[in-house]
C-alpha positions in Angstrom: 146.6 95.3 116.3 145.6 91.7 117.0 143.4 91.7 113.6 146.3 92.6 111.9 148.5 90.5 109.5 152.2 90.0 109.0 154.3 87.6 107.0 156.3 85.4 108.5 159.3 83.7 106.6 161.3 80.8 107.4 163.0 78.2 105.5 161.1 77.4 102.6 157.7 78.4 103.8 155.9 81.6 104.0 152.9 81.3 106.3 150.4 84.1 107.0 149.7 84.5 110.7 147.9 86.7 113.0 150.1 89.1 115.7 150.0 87.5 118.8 149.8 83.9 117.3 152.7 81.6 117.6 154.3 81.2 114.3 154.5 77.6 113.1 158.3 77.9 112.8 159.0 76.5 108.9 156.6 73.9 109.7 152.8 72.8 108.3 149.9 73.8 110.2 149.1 70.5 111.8 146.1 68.4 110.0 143.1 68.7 111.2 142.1 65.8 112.6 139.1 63.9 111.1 137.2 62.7 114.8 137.4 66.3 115.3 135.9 67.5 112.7 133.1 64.8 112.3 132.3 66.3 116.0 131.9 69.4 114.8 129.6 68.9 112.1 126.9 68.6 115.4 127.2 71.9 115.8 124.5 73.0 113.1 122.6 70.5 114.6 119.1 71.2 116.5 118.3 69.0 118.7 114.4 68.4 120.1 114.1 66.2 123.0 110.9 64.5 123.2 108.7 63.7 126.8 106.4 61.0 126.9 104.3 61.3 129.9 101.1 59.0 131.1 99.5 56.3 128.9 98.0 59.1 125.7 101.8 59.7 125.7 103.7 56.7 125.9 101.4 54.8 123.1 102.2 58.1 120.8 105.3 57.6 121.6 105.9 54.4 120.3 103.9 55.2 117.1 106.1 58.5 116.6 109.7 56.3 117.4 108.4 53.6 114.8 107.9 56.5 112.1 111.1 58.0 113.1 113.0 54.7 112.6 111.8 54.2 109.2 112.5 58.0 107.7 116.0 57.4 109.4 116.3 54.1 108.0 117.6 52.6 111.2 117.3 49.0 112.4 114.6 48.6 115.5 118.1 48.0 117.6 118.9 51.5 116.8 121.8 50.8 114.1 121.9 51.8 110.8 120.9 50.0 108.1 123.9 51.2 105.6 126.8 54.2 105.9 124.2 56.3 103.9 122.2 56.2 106.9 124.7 58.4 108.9 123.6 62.0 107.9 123.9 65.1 110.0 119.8 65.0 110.2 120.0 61.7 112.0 121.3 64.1 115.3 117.8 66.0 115.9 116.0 63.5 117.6 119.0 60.6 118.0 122.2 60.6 120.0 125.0 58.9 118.7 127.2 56.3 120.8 130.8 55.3 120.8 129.2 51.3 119.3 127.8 53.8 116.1 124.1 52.7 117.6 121.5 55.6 117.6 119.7 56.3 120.5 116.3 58.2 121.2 116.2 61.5 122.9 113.6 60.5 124.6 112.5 60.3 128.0 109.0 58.5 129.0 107.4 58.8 132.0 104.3 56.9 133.7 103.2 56.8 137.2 102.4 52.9 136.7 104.3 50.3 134.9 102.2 48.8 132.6 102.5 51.0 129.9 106.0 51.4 130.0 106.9 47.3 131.0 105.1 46.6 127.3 107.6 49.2 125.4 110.5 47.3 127.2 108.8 43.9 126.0 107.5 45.8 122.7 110.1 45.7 119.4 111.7 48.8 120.3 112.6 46.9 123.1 116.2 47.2 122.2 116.6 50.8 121.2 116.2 52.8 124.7 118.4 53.7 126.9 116.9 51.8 130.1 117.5 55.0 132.7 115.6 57.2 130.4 112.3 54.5 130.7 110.9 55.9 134.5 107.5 54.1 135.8 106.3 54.1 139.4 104.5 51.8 141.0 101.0 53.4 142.0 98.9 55.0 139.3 97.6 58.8 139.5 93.8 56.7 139.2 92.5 59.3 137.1 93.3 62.3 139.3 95.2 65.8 138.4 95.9 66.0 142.5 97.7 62.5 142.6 99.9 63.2 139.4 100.8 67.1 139.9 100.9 66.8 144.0 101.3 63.0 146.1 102.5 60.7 143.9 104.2 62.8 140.7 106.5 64.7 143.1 108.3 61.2 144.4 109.2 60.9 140.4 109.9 65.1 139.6 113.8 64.9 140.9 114.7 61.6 138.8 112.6 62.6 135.7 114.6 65.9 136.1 117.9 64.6 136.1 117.6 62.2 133.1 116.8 65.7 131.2 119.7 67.4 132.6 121.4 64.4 131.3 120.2 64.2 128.0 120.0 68.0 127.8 124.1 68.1 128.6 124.8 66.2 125.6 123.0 68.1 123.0 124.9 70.9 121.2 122.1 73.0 120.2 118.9 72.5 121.9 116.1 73.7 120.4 112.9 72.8 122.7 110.8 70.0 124.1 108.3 68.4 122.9 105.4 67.1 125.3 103.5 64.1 124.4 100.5 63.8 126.6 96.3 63.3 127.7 95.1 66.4 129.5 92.2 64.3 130.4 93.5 61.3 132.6 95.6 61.8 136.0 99.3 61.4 134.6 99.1 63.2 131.6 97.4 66.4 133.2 98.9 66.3 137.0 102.8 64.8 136.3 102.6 66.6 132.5 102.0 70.2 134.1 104.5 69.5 136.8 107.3 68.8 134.9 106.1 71.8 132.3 106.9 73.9 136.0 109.8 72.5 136.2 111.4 73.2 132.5 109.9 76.6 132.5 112.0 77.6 135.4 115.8 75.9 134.2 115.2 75.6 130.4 112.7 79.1 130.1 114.4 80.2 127.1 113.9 76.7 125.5 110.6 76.3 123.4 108.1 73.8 124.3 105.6 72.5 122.4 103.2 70.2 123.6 100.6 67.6 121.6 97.7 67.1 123.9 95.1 64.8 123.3 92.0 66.9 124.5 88.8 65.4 125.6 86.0 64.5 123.0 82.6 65.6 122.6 80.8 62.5 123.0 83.9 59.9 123.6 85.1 60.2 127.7 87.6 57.5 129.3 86.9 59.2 132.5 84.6 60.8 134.6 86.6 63.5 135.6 88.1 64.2 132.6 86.1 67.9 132.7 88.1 68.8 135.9 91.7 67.1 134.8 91.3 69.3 131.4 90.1 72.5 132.7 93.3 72.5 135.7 95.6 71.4 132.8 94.8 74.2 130.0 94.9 76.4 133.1 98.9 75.6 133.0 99.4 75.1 129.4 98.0 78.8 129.2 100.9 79.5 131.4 103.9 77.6 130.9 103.6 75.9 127.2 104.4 77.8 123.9 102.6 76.4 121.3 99.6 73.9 122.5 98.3 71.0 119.0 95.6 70.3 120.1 93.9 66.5 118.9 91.0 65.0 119.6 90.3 60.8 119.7 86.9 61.4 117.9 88.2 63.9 115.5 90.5 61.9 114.5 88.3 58.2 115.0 86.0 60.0 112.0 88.9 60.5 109.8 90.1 56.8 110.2 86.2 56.0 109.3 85.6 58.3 106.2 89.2 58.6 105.0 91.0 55.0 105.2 87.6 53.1 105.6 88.7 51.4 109.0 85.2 50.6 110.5 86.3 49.8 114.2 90.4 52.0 114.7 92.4 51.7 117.5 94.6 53.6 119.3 97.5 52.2 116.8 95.5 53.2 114.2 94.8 57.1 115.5 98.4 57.2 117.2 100.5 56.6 113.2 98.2 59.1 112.0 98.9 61.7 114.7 102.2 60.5 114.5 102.4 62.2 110.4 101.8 65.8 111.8 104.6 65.4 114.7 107.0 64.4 112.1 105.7 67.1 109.4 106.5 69.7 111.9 110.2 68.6 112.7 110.9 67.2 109.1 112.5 70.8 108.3 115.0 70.2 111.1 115.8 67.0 109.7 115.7 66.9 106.1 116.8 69.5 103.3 114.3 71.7 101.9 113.2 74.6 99.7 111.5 76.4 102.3 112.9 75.5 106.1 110.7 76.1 109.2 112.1 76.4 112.3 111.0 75.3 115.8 111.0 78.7 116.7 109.2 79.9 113.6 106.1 78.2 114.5 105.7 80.4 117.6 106.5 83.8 115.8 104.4 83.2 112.9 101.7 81.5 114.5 100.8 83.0 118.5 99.6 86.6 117.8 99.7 87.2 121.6 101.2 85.1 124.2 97.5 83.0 125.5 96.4 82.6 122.1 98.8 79.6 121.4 96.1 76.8 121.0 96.7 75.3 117.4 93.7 73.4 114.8 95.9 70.5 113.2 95.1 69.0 109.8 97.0 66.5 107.3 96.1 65.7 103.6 95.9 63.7 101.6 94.5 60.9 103.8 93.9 58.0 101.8 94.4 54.7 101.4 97.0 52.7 98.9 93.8 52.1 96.3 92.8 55.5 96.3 95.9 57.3 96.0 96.3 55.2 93.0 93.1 56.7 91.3 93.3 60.3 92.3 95.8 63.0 91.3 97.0 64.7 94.5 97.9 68.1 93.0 98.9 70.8 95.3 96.0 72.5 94.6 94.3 69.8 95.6 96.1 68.8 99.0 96.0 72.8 100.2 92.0 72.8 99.4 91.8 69.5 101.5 93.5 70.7 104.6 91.2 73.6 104.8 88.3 71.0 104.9 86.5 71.1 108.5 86.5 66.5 108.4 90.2 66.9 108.4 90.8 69.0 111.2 91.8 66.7 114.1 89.9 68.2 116.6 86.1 68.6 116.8 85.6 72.5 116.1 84.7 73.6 112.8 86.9 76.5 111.0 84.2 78.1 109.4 82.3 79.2 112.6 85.9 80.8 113.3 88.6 83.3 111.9 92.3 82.6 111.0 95.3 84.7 112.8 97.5 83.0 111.1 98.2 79.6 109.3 101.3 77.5 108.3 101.6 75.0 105.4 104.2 72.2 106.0 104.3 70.7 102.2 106.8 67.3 102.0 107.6 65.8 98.5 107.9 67.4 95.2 106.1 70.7 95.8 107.9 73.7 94.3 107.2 77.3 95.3 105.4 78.0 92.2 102.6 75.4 92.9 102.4 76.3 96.5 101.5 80.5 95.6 98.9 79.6 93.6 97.3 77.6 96.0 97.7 79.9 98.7 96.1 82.4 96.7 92.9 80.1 95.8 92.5 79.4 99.6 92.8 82.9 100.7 89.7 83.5 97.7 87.6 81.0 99.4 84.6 82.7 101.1 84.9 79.5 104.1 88.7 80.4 104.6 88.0 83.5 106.7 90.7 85.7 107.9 90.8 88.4 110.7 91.5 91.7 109.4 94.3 92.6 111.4 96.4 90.4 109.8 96.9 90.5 106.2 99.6 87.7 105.2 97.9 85.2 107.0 100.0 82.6 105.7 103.8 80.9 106.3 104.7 77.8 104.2 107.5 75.1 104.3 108.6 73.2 101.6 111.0 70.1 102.4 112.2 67.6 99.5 111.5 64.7 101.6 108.1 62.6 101.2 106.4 61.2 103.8 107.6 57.9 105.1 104.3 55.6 106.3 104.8 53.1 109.4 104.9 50.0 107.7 101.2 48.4 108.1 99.4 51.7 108.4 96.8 52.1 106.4 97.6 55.5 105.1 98.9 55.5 101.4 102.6 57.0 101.2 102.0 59.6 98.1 104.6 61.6 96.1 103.3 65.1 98.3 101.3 65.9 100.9 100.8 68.8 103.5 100.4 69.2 106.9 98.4 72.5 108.5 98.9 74.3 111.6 96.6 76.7 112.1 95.3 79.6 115.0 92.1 79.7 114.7 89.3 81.4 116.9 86.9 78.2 115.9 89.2 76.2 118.6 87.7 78.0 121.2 84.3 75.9 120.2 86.9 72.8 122.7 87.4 75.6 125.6 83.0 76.0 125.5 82.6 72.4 126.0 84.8 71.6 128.6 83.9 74.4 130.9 79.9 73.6 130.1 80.9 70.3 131.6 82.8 71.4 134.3 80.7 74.0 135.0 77.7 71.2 136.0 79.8 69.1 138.4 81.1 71.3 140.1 78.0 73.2 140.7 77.2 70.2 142.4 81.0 70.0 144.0 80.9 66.4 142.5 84.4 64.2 142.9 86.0 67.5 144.4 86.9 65.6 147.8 89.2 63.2 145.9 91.1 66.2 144.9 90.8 68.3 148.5 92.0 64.7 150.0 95.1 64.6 147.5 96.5 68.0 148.7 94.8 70.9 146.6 92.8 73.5 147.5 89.4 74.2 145.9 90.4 77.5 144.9 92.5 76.4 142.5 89.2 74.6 140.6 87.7 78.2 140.5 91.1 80.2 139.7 91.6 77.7 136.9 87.9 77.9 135.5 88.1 81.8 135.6 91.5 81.3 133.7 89.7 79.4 130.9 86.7 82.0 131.0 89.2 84.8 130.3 90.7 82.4 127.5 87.2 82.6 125.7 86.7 86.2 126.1 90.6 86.4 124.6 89.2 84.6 121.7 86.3 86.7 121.1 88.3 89.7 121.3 90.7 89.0 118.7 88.2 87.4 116.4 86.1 90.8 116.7 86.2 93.2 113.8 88.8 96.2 114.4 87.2 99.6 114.8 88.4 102.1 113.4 87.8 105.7 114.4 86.6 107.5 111.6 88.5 110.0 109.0 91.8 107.4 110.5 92.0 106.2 107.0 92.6 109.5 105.6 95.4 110.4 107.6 99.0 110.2 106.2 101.6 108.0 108.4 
């Protein structure tokens, strides 16, 4: 009965109301009223917050909030540079105040204040919100015991609360994203920590982490081997999806690709900075093809360990080149499969695909992006595992990338980024449990962990963790068997 209609008449209006609604009595439905409805316009609106935690994820930070400013064209104060600016995909990564001044939904987080004291100095001085800047004042010194145990759990409650803060005034949240070194003592100890932490009151909330891994012949630490092998132990645990990067990965591309004989860490963090933004430009810009957040984890984790993604992002190049070379699609999809633009040191061809998503940005149309799929998939050095026959999701969004300006990467009509799962990234799980495997054979540095609060069970229940992690990957990249005359049968 309440779904049913009836006419109502008065004076000189006839108005069509529900039963049970109160008629309007002769008069106009009243108008809506325009702050109302602007409000409401949020509520499509998927919002990512993102968590800065240690030095690796701070400096990111400030690279990916730099890009971010320029693809939003806002001023470094956080207001927009023209009313075209105000567009509903401005609301993903920036809350709006009552002044009409955008703020980040960010949160940063640092055990010791140096890192933090030069963002408040930095450009973006003026674009924070100061509560959501939280340093301490003694460092985690390298150690996963001082950041997870001592000294990150005096900092746990308040970085909590700022996230319930900025969590309340979203209207649609769609994850977190964690920006952080698994290496150092921050990163690894207070990153896993607060991972505990979101996993028990946001656990239906994706998370997705970039983790700077350690290098192959690069170390800023010691101990990185036993910071890395108790973080992956956790990220196995509590992240969804895990991009992994690595400094000397990435170093090589800044040397072959934009011809930069000695990069920094600015110089490695804008470049990083390309894939963050390729992965939420769907969320934030109209498209062809759109990829959700929550799309990456369906398509891409095959079973719930196996969530360890291979990054890469082409074209690379600088302004001179791109000037000479025709950047087809063809010619970006065949350069993203290349091993020297993976950014992290494993090479794909000693591995199998599970699956593989293709962020294009720019003027790609569907057309293009089939046929290229369908040379890459022909490629004897693209190598699938059998169990999974697609192999492939793509994303197509209008918008071109957007460079920092004074990078040194050329801005170019299209490009692509890849996310891949690939067995080949196990080749990152061999080395650091080779490494940690001969110090701790030795029980070298363990005491400054024991002293710290942990247990030394937790070194061997992590390493067998990691162990189980490379048998996973075996498994999966193993041929299937099947029993014979199967094939015959009729489902």
């Amino acid at each position: 009965a309440s779904a049913a209609l009836v006419l109502v008449r008065t004076h000189a209006t006839r108005l069509l109301v529900r039963i049970g609604d109160v008629p309007w009595e002769g008069r106009e439905p009243p108008k809506e009223n325009p702050e109302r409805k602007k409000e409401g316009q949020g509520r499509t609106m998927r919002e990512i917050i993102s968590l800065h935690v240690g030095q690796a994820g701070v400096q990111l930070g400030n690279s990916c909030w730099e890009l971010f400013l320029g693809e939003h064209d806002i001023e470094n104060d956080g207001l927009p540079k023209s009313e075209a600016t105000k567009s509903e995909s401005i609301g993903t990564f920036f809350g709006e105040t009552a002044s009409g001044k955008y703020v980040p939904r960010a949160i940063y987080l640092d055990l010791e204040p140096s890192c933090i004291e030069q963002t408040k100095s930095g450009e973006l001085k003026d674009l924070y919100h100061p509560s959501q800047l939280i340093s301490g004042k003694e460092d985690a010194a390298n150690n996963f015991a001082r950041g997870h145990y001592t000294v990150g759990k005096e900092i746990i409650d308040k970085a909590m609360d700022t996230i319930r803060k900025v969590a309340d005034g979203c209207t649609s949240l769609q994850g977190f994203a964690l920006f952080s070194s698994v290496g150092g003592g921050t990163g690894a100890g207070l990153g896993t920590l607060l991972l505990e932490q979101l996993s028990s009151e946001y656990g239906k909330k994706s998370k997705l982490c970039f983790s700077v891994f350690p290098s192959p012949k690069l170390a800023t630490s010691v101990v990185e081997p036993y910071n890395s092998v108790l973080t992956s132990h956790a990220l196995l645990e509590y992240a969804e999806v895990v991009n992994v990067f690595d400094n000397e990965a990435v170093y090589d591309i800044c040397k072959s690709n934009l011809e930069l004989s000695r990069p920094n860490y600015t110089n490695l963090n804008r470049l990083l900075c390309q894939v963050i933004s390729s992965m939420t430009a769907s969320l934030r810009f109209d498209g062809q093809l759109n990829v959700d957040i929550n799309e990456f984890q369906t398509n891409l984790v095959p079973y719930p360990r196996i969530h360890f993604m291979l990054t890469s992002f082409a074209p690379i190049v600088t302004a001179e080149k791109a000037m000479r070379e025709r950047q087809s699609v063809q010619d970006i999809t065949s350069a993203a499969f290349e091993p020297g633009t993976m950014m992290a040191k494993c090479d794909p061809r000693h591995g199998k695909y599970m699956a593989t998503c293709l962020l294009y940005r720019g003027d790609v149309v569907p057309k293009d992006v089939n046929m290229a799929v369908q040379t890459a998939k022909s490629k004897r050095t693209v190598q699938f595992v059998d169990w999974c026959p697609t192999g492939f999701k793509c994303g197509i969004n209008s918008q071109p990338m957007h460079p920092v300006p004074g990078s040194e990467i050329a801005k170019v009509e299209r490009n692509v980024c890849m996310i891949a799962n690939s067995t080949a990234i196990s080749e990152v799980f061999n080395r650091i449990n080779h490494k940690f495997d001969i110090m701790y054979s030795k029980r070298a540095f363990v005491h400054w962990y024991v002293g710290e609060g942990m247990e030394e069970g937790e070194f061997s229940e992590a390493r067998e963790d990691l162990a189980c992690l490379e048998k996973d990957y075996d498994e999966v990249g193993a041929e299937s068997v099947h029993a014979p005359g199967a094939e015959d049968e009729e489902f």
